[in-house]
Every structure is written in C-alpha cells, then in structure tokens.
C-alpha positions as CSV (number, residue, x, y, z in Angstrom):
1,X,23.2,2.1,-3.5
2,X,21.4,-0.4,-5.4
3,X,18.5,-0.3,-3.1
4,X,18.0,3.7,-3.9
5,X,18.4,2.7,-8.2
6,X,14.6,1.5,-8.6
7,X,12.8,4.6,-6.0
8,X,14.8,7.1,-7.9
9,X,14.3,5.8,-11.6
10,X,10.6,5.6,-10.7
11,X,11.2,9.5,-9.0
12,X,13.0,10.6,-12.5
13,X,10.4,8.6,-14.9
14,X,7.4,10.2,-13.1
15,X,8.8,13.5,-13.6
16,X,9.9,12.8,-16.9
17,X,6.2,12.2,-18.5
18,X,4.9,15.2,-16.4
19,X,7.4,17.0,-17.7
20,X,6.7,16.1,-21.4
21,X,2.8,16.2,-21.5
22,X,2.3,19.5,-18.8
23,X,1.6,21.9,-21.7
24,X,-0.7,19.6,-23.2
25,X,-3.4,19.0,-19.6
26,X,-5.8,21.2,-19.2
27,X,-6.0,23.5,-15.9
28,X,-7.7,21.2,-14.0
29,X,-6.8,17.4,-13.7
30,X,-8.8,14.9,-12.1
31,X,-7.1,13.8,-8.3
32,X,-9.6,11.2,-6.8
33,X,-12.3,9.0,-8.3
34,X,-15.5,8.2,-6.1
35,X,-17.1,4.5,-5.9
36,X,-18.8,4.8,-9.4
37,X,-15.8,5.5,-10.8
38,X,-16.5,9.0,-11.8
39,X,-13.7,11.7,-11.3
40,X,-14.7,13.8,-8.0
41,X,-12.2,15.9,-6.9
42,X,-9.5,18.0,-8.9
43,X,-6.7,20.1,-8.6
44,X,-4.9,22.6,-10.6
45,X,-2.2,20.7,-12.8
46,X,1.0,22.1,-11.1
47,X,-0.7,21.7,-7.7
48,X,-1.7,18.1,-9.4
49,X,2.2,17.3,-10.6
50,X,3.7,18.6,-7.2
51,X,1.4,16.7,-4.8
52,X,1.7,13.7,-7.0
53,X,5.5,13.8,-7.5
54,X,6.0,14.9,-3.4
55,X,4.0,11.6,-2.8
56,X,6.9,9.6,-4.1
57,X,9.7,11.4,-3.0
58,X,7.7,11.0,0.5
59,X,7.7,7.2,0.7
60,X,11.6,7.0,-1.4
61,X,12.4,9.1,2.1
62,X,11.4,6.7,4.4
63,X,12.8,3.9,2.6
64,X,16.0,5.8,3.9
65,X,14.8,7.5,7.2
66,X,12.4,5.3,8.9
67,X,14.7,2.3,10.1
68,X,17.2,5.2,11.0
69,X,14.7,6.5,13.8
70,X,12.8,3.8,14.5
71,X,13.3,3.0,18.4
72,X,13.9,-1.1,17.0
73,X,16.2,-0.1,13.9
74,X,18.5,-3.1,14.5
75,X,15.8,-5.6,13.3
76,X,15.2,-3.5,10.3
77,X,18.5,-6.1,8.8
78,X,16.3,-8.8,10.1
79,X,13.8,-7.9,7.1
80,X,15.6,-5.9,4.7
81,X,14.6,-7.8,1.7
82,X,10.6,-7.8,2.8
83,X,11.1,-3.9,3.5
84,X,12.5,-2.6,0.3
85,X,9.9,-5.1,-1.5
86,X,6.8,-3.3,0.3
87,X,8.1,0.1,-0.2
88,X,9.0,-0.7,-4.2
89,X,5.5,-2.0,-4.5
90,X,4.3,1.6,-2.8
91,X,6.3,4.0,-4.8
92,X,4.8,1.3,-8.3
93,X,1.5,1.9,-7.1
94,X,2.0,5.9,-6.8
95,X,3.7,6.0,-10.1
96,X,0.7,4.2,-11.8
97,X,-1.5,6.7,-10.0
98,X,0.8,9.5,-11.3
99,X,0.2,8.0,-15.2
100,X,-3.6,7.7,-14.0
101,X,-3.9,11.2,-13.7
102,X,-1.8,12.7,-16.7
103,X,-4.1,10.5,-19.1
104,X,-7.4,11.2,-17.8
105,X,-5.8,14.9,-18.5
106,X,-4.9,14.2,-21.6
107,X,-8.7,12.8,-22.4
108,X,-8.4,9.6,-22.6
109,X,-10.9,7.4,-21.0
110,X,-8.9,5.9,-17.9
111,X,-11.2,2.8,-16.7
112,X,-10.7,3.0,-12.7
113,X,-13.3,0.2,-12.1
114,X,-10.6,-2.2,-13.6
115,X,-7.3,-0.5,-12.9
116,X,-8.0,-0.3,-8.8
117,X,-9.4,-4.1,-8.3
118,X,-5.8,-5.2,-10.2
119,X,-3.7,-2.4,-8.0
120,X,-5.1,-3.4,-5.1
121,X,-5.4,-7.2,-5.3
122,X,-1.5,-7.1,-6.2
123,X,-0.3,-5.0,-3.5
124,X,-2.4,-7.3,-1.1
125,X,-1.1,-10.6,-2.7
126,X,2.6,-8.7,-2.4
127,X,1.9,-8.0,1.0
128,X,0.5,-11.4,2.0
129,X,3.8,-12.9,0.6
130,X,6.4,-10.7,2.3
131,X,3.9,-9.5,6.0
132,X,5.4,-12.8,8.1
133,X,9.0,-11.9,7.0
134,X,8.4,-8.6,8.7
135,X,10.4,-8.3,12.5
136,X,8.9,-5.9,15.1
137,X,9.1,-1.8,14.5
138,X,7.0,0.8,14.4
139,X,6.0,1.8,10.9
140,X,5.3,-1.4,9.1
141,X,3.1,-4.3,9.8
142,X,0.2,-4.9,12.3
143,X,0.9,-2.4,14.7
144,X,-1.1,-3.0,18.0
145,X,-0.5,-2.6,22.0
146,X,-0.5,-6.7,21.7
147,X,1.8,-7.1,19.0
148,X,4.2,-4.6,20.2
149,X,4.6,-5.8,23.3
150,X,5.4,-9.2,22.7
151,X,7.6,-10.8,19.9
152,X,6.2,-13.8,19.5
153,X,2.2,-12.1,19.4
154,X,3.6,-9.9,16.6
155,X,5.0,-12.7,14.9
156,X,1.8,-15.1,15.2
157,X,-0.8,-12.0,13.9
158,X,1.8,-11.2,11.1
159,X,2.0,-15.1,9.9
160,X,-1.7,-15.2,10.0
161,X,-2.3,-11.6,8.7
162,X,-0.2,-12.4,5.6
163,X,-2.5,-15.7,4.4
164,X,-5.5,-13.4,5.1
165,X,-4.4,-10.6,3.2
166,X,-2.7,-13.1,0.4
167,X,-6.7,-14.1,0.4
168,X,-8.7,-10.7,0.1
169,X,-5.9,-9.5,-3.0
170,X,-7.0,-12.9,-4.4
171,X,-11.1,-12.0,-3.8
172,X,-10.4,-8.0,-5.2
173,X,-9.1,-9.6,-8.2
174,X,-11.9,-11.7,-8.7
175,X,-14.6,-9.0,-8.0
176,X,-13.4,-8.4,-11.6
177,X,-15.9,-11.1,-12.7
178,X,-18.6,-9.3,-10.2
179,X,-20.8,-6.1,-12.7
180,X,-18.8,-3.5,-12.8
181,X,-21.3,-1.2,-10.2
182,X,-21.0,-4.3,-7.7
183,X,-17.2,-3.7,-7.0
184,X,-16.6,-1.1,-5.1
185,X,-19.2,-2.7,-2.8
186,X,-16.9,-5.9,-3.0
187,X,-13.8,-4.8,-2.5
188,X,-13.9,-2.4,0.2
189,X,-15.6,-3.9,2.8
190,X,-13.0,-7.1,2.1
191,X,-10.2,-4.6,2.8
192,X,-12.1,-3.2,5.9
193,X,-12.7,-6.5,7.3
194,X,-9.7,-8.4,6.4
195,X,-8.1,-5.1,8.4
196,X,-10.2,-5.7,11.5
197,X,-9.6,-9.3,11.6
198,X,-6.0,-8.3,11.8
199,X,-6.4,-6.3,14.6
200,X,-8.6,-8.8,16.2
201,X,-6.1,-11.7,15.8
202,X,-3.1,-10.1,17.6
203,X,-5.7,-9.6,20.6
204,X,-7.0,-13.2,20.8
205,X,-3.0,-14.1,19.9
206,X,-2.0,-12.2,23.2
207,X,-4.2,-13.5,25.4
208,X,-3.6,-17.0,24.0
209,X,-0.2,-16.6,25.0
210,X,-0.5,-15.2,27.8
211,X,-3.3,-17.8,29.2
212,X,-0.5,-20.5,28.5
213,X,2.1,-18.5,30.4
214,X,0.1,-18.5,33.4
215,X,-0.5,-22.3,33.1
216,X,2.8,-23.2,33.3
C-alpha cells in the first residue's frame, strides 16, 4: 500500500484546493498556454476541475493497471523502483499544472515562460536518472520494432537515451538564461530532437548487433 500513499495524497490535495477556491474562478479558466506564454485555450471551470482531476486519477490507474496487462508484466519487479519514480514524477507535474490553472483563475499572474523550462528540465533529468533501470514492456521507455525485439538493443538505446535526456533537462534549464521570447524556440526543438535521436539510436543499436551476430 505504500506505493498507492503519495498518487492518492496528490489525488485528495488536488481536489482539496479546487474544492476550496471553485466559488472564487471565474467561468472560464485558462487550459493551455501557446509559445509566448499567453493563455490560448479555455474551458469552463467544472469542465476545467474534472478534466484536470481525471488526468491524475488516469496516470494513478496505470500505476496499478499497466504491469497487470502488459504482455511482459513479470519484468515490471525487475524495475519497480524506476517505475513508481516516473509515474510520481507524472502525477507532480499534473498536480502543478492543476495549481497552474486555479491561480491564473484566481488572477494572479502565473509566469509559464519560467515554470515550464523548470517542469520540464526536472522531469528529463528524472527521467535520464531512472530510463537505463527500465526492463522491456510496452508502455514505458523507448518503444521501437528494434528495441522490442531484442533485450539487449532495448537495453543499449535505454542506457544511452537516459545520458541524452539527463543532457537536454540540463539545456531546458539553462535556456532560463536565454530572453525570455528565445525559449520556447530553445527548448522544443531540444525535446524533439533529443526524441529522434532516441529512436535513431535503437536502430543503429540493432543493426550493430545484429552485424556482430552474423560475424561470428
């Protein structure tokens, strides 16, 4: 049970504040933020709370569900402690988004060009840390015909996927030194490339192997 303690506080805390301040938002609350950091897209505030709190009881789920019905569930054990980790960081980063939204309703100035760059360029350095620990499934990791297909492929793009990742939370943090307009222009083609490179290097990791293989 002590794995389910931290999802469900975060569950009951979120619900808690939107609870307390809901007669106090406006009608409309702000959902999504563009590149300039300017709200873009809103919802009403119950369809704001539900979506927002459905979010987090979606990922506490497959904290629970997901090694249940995945077709390699047994090596789930082999990574429990990476697993709950990426899934904790998950459900942080929701719940932050979930305050995100409740302040801009309450109208107070919520800075997104500085909140994202630190969200993301944790969760990346979290991920870096804890991505090599990660056995083959289904659901988490670098999920490729190559990798999946070969243990020792997954585990090669996973150990180099986690110092490349470990490296672009690292360069998302310190587009917080870049103007403020220059970071969305930073940061997500870091993320799109570092994601590419991934998928890349479980390719040239498969035929690597597989060229030795054939030489012996």
């Amino acid at each position: 049970m002590k794995k389910h303690a931290f999802p469900i506080f975060i569950i009951l805390a979120a619900a808690a504040v939107w609870l307390i301040f809901y007669s106090q938002l406006p009608s409309q609350l702000p959902i999504h933020w563009g590149l300039n950091g300017e709200a873009d897209g809103y919802a009403s505030k119950f369809s704001a709370m539900a979506m927002s709190l459905a979010l987090l009881i979606f990922v506490y789920l497959s904290l629970y569900f997901l090694p249940k019905i995945d077709p390699k569930r047994d090596n789930y054990q082999k990574f429990s402690r990476s697993y709950l980790i990426i899934i904790y960081c998950l459900m942080a980063l929701f719940f932050v988004i979930n305050l995100m939204i409740i302040v801009s309703g309450l109208g107070y100035s919520v800075s997104i060009k500085i909140v994202m760059p630190v969200i993301l360029g944790l969760l990346f350095i979290i991920l870096g840390n804890y991505m090599q620990q990660v056995k083959p499934n289904w659901f988490i990791g670098i999920k490729t015909p190559w990798t999946l297909s070969d243990e020792e492929v997954w585990k090669k793009t996973h150990r180099f996927s986690a110092k490349l990742f470990f490296a672009t939370g690292i360069i998302i943090l310190l587009s917080l030194l870049a103007p403020s307009g220059w970071r969305s222009y930073l940061i997500f083609p870091v993320i799109i490339i570092s994601s590419l490179i991934s998928i890349a290097s479980s390719y040239y990791f498969f035929k690597k192997n597989k060229n030795v293989t054939n030489n012996l």
